[in-house]
DOTI-998104 format. One record per atom (N, C-alpha, C): residue in three letters; y, x negated, z negated. Coordinates in steps of 0.2 Angstrom, whole numbers, plus 5000, padded with zeros to 4 digits. Layout:
% DOTI-998104
ALAYXZ...
//
This chain:
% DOTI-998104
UNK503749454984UNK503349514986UNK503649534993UNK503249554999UNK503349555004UNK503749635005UNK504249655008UNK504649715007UNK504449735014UNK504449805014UNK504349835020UNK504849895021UNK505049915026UNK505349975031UNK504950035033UNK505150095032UNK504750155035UNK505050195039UNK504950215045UNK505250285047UNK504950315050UNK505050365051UNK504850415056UNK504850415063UNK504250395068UNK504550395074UNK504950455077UNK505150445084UNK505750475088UNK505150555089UNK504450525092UNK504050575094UNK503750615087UNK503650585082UNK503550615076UNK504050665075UNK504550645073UNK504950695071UNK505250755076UNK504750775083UNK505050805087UNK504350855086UNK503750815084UNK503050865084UNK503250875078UNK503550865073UNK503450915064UNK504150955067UNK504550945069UNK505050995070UNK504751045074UNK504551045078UNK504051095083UNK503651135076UNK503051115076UNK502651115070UNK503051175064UNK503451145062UNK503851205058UNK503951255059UNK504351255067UNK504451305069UNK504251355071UNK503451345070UNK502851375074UNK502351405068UNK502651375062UNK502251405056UNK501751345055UNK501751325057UNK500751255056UNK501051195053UNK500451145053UNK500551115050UNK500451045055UNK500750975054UNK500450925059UNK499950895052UNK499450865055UNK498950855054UNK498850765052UNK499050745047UNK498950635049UNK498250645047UNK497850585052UNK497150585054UNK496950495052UNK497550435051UNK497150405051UNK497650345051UNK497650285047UNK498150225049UNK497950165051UNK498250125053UNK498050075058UNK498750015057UNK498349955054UNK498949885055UNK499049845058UNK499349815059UNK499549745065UNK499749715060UNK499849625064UNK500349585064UNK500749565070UNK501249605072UNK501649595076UNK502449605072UNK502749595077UNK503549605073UNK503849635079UNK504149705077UNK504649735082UNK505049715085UNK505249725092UNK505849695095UNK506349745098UNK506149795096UNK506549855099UNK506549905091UNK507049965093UNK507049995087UNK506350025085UNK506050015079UNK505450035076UNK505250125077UNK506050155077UNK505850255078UNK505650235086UNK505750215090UNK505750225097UNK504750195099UNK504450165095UNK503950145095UNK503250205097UNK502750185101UNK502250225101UNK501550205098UNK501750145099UNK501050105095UNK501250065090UNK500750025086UNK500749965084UNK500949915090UNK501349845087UNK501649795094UNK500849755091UNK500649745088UNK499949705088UNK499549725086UNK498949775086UNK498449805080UNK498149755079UNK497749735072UNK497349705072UNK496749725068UNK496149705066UNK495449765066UNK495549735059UNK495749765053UNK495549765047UNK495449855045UNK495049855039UNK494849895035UNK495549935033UNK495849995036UNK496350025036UNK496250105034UNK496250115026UNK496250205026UNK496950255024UNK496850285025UNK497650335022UNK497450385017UNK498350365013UNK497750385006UNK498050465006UNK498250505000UNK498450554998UNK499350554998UNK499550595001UNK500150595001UNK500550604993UNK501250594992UNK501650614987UNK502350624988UNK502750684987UNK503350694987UNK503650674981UNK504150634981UNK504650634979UNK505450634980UNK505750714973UNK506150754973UNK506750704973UNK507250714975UNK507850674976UNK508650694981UNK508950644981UNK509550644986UNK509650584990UNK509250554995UNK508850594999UNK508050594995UNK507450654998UNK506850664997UNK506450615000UNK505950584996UNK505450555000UNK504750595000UNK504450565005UNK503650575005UNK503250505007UNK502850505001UNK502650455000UNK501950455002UNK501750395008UNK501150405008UNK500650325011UNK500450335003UNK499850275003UNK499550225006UNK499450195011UNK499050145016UNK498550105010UNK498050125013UNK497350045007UNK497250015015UNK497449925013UNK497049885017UNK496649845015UNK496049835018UNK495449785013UNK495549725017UNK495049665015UNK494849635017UNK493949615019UNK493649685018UNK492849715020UNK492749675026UNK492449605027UNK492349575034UNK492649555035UNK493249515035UNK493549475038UNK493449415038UNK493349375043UNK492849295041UNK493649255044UNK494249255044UNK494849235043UNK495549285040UNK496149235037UNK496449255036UNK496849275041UNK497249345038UNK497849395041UNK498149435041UNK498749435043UNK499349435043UNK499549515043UNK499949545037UNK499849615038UNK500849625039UNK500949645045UNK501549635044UNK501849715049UNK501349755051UNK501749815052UNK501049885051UNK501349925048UNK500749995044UNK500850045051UNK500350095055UNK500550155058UNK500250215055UNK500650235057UNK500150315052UNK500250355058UNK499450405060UNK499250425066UNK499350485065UNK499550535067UNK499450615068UNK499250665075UNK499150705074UNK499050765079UNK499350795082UNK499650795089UNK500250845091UNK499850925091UNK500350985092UNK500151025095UNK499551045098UNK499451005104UNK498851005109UNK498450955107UNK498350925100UNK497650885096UNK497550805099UNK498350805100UNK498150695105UNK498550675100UNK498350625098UNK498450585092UNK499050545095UNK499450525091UNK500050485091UNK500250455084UNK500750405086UNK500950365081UNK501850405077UNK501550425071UNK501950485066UNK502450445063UNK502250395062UNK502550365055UNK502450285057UNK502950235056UNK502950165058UNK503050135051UNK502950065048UNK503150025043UNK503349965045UNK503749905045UNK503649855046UNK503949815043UNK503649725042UNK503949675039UNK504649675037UNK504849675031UNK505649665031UNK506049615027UNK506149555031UNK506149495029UNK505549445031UNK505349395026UNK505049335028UNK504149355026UNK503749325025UNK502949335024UNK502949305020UNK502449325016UNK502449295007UNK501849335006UNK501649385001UNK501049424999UNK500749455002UNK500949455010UNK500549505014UNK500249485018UNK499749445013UNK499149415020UNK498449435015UNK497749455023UNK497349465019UNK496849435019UNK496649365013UNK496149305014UNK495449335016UNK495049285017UNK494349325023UNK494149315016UNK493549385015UNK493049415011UNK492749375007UNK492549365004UNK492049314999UNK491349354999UNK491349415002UNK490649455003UNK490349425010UNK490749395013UNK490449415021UNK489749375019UNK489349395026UNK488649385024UNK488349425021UNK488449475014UNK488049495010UNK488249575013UNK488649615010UNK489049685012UNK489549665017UNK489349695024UNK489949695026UNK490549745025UNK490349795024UNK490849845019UNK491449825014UNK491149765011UNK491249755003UNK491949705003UNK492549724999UNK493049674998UNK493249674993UNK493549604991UNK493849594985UNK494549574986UNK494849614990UNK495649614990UNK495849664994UNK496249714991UNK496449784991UNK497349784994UNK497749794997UNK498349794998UNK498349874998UNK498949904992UNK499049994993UNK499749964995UNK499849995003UNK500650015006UNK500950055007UNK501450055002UNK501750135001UNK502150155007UNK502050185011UNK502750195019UNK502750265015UNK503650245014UNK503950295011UNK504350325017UNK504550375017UNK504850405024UNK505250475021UNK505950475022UNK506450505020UNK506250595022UNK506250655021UNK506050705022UNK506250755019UNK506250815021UNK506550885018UNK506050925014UNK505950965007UNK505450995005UNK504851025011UNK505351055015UNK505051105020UNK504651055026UNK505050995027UNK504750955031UNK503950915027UNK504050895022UNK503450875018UNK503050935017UNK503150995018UNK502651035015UNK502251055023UNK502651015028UNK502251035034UNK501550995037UNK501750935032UNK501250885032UNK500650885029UNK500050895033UNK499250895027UNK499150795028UNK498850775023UNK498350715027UNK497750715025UNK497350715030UNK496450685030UNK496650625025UNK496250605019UNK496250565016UNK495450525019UNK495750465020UNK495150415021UNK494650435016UNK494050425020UNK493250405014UNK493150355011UNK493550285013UNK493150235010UNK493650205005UNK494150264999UNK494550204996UNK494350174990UNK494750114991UNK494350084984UNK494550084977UNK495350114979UNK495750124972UNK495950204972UNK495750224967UNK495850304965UNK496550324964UNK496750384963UNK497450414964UNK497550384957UNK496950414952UNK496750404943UNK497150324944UNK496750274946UNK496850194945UNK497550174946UNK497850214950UNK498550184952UNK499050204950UNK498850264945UNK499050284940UNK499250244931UNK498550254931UNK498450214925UNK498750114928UNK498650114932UNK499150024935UNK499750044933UNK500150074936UNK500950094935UNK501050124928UNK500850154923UNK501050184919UNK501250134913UNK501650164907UNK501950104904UNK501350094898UNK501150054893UNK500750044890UNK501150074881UNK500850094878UNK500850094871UNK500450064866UNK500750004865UNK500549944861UNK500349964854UNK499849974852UNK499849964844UNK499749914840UNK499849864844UNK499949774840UNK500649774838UNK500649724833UNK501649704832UNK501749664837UNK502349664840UNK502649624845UNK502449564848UNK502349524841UNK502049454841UNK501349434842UNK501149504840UNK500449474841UNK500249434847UNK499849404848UNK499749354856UNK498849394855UNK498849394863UNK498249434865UNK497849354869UNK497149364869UNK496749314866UNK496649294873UNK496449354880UNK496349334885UNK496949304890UNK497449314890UNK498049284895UNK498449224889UNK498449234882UNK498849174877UNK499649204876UNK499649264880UNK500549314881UNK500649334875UNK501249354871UNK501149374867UNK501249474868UNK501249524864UNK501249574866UNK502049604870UNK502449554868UNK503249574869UNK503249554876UNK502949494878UNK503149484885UNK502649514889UNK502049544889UNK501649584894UNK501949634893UNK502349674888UNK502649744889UNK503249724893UNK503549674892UNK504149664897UNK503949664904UNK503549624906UNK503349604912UNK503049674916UNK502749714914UNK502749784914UNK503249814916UNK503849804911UNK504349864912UNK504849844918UNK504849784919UNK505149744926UNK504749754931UNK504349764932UNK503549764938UNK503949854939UNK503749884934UNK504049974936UNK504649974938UNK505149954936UNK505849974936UNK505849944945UNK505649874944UNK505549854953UNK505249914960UNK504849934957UNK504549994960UNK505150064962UNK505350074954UNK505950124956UNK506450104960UNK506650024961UNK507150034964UNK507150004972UNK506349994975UNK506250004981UNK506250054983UNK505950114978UNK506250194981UNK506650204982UNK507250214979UNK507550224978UNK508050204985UNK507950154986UNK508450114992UNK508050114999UNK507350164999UNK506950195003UNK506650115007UNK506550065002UNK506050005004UNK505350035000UNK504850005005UNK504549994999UNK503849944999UNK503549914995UNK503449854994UNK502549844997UNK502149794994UNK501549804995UNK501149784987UNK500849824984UNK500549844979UNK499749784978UNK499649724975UNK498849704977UNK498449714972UNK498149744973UNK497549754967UNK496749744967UNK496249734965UNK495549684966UNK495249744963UNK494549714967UNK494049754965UNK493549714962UNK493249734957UNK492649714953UNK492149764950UNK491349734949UNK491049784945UNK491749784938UNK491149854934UNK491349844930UNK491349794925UNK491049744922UNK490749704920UNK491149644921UNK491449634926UNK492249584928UNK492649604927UNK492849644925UNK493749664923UNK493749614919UNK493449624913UNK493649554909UNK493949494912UNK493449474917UNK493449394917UNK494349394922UNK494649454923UNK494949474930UNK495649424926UNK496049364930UNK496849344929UNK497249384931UNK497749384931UNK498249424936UNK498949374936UNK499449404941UNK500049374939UNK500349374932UNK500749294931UNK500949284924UNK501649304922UNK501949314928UNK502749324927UNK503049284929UNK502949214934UNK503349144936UNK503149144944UNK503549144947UNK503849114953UNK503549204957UNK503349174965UNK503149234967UNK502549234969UNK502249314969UNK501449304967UNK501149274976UNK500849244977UNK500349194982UNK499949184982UNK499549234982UNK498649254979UNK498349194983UNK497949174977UNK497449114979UNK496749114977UNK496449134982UNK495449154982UNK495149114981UNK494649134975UNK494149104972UNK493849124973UNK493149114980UNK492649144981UNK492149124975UNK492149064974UNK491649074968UNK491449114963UNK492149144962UNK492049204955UNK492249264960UNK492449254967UNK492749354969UNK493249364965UNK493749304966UNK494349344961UNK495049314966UNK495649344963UNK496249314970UNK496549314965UNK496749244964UNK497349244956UNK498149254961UNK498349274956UNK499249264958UNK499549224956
//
């Protein structure tokens, strides 16, 4: 799975400390991704080193309490229109100074090699250009104080495709009323090894928080009437989505 980096730029943390001081709040309006790789330290940055035009919304923020505090805030990128593949390898998150000009708040970038963070072209193009069926949620986790998190609003994009609900219900742990061994009809797993695999997938999550990395989450979209037909990862090797535009599905 592709590991990413977050921090606060140098200018960012000069407009919330302002900001605080003044009683208000800074305002994030909006994210934006590249695939460039830094060459200079990442806080020092003002832009993306390479934007590229993919389907980029910012989701709902989240504080998490600790020693250090994070704030946890969402990135959805699609693959809506893209007639080739590409390469997501750095997240920005834009906010408002004082005087209302947009600047770059928050940086994320590649840390280490590329592997899951690419976004294959649409299997809609032609039909909806809107419409994707490959969703990356990028968590840019960023180190922060109560007081500095509570200064934070975010405009939450209009076009997400995965709910606060969904990514919930994705991450939470499952309570099985089968016995262990029963094997489930559509994967051939038995019940023991999808609750494992689960409790490995969470525990991974905790501990890219916790060491303030944090990963990229892939999830699909489909009517409802596909979820059924949906594979997912099986638990071997790393996941390296492979698109099947004839069904609109990305197995791992």
């Amino acid at each position: 799975m592709a590991r990413f980096r977050s921090t606060i730029t140098d200018k960012g943390s000069e407009v919330l400390t302002q900001m605080i001081a003044s009683g208000s709040q800074l305002q994030v309006v909006r994210a934006a991704s590249g695939d460039g790789i830094p060459e200079t330290s990442p806080n020092t940055l003002s832009a993306l080193v390479s934007p590229v035009s993919v389907n980029t919304q910012v989701q709902a923020k989240e504080f998490i309490a600790g020693d250090p505090s994070i704030m946890k805030i969402p990135v959805q990128v699609t693959n809506a229109g893209l007639e080739s593949s590409v390469w997501i390898r750095e997240i920005g998150i834009f906010a408002l100074d004082a005087d209302n000009v947009e600047f770059l708040f928050a940086y994320s970038w590649l840390d280490g090699e590329d592997s899951d963070n690419i976004l294959p072209p649409s299997s809609f193009l032609g039909e909806i250009e809107e419409m994707a069926d490959t969703v990356h949620i990028h968590d840019v986790a960023i180190f922060v104080t109560n007081q500095e998190n509570s200064a934070v609003s975010v405009q939450v994009g209009a076009f997400s495709f995965v709910t606060s609900a969904q990514m919930t219900a994705y991450a939470a742990p499952l309570v099985h009323t089968q016995a262990a061994g029963t094997i489930i009809e559509s994967s051939g797993q038995s019940v023991e090894e999808v609750q494992r695999r689960q409790d490995y997938d969470i525990q991974a999550i905790k501990e890219q928080l916790d060491t303030g990395f944090t990963g990229t989450t892939v999830t699909h979209t489909f009517a409802s009437g596909q979820l059924s037909q949906w594979k997912g990862y099986d638990g071997t090797g790393l996941p390296e989505g492979i698109l099947d535009t004839s069904n609109n599905r990305l197995y791992l």
